[in-house]
C-alpha positions in Angstrom: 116.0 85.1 135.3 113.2 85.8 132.9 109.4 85.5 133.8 108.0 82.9 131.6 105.2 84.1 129.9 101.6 82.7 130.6 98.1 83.3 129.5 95.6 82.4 132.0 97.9 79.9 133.2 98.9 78.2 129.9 101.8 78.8 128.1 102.3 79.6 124.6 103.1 76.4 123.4 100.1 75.1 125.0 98.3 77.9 123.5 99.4 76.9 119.8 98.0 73.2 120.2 94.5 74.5 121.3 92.0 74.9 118.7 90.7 78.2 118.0 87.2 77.6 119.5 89.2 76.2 122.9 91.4 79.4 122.6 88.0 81.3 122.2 87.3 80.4 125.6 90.0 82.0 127.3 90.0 85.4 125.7 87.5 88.5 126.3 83.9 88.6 125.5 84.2 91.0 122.3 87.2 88.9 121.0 85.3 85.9 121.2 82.3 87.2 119.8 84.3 87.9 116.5 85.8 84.0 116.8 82.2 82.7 117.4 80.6 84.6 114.7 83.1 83.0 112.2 85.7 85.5 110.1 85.2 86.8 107.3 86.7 86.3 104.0 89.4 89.2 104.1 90.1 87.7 107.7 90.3 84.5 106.4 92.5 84.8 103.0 95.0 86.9 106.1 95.0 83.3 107.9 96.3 81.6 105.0 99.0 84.0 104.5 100.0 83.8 108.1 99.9 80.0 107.9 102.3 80.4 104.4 104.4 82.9 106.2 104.9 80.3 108.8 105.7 77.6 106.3 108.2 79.5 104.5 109.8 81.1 107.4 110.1 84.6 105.1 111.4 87.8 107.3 109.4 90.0 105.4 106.1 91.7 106.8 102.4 90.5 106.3 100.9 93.8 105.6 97.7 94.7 106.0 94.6 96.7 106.8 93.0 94.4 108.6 93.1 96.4 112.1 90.1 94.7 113.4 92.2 91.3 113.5 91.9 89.0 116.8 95.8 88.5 117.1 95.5 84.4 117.8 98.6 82.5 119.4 99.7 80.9 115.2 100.6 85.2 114.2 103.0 85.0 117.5 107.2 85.6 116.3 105.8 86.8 113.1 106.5 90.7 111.7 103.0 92.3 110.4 103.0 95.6 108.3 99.9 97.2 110.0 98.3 100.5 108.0 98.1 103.1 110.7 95.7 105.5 107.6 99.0 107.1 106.0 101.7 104.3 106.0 102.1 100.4 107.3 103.7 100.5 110.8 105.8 97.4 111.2 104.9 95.3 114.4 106.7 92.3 116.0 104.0 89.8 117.3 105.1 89.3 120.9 103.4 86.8 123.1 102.1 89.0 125.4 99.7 90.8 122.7 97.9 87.4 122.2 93.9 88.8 122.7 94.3 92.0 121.7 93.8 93.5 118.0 96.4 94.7 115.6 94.9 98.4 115.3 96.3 98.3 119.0 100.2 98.4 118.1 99.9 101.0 115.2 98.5 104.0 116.0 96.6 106.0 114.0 97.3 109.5 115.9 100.6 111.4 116.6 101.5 113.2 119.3 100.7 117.3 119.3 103.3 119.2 120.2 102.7 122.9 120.3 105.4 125.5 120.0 106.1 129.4 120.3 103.8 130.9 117.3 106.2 131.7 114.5 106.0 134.2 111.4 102.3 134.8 109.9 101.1 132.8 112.6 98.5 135.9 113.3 97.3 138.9 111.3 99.6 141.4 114.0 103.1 139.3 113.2 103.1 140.4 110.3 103.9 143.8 111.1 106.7 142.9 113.2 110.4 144.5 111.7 112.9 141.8 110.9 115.8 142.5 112.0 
């Protein structure tokens, strides 16, 4: 059986109906310092296109730059094209990401993996016969 999710002891549905300054509340201090403060505009004009999104039930991504976004419980089952500096990294809004920012799930760095040196990879290899 599946563990129902919960955020500090309410569940999702519960954390839809609460208004955003009640949902403030229950998040951490920096996210509900940027909820307090008020959004911006860019922030704001991202709200109404969630809220459309929601209305018109599209399957398409929201894309945006906007990695400094407070994900709120309204963007949860929705698909967000997040820009990672290079591309927009496609995200699923899960539940359990309710708090945290969308620069979180699209990472701006890749992994470094390092390999034997090959051809002209230093001034000596290239003095080395080919077979």
């Amino acid at each position: 059986m599946p563990k129902k999710f919960s955020y500090r002891g309410l569940s999702i549905e519960e954390l839809q109906k609460l208004p955003l300054d009640e949902f403030s509340k229950l998040i951490n201090s920096r996210e509900r310092r940027v909820i307090k403060r008020g959004f911006t505009p860019k922030h704001k004009k991202l709200l109404e296109r969630i809220k459309q999104a929601k209305e018109s039930g599209s399957d398409k991504p929201i894309k945006t730059h906007l990695r400094d976004m407070v994900i709120i419980p309204e963007m949860v089952g929705l698909k967000f094209g997040i820009h990672n500096g290079k591309e927009f990294v496609t995200v699923d809004i899960a539940p359990e990401m309710v708090g945290h920012r969308l620069g979180e799930f699209a990472q701006t760095r890749k992994k470094v993996s390092h390999s034997a040196p090959g051809i002209g990879a230093t001034r000596s290899s290239l003095y080395i016969p080919l077979k």
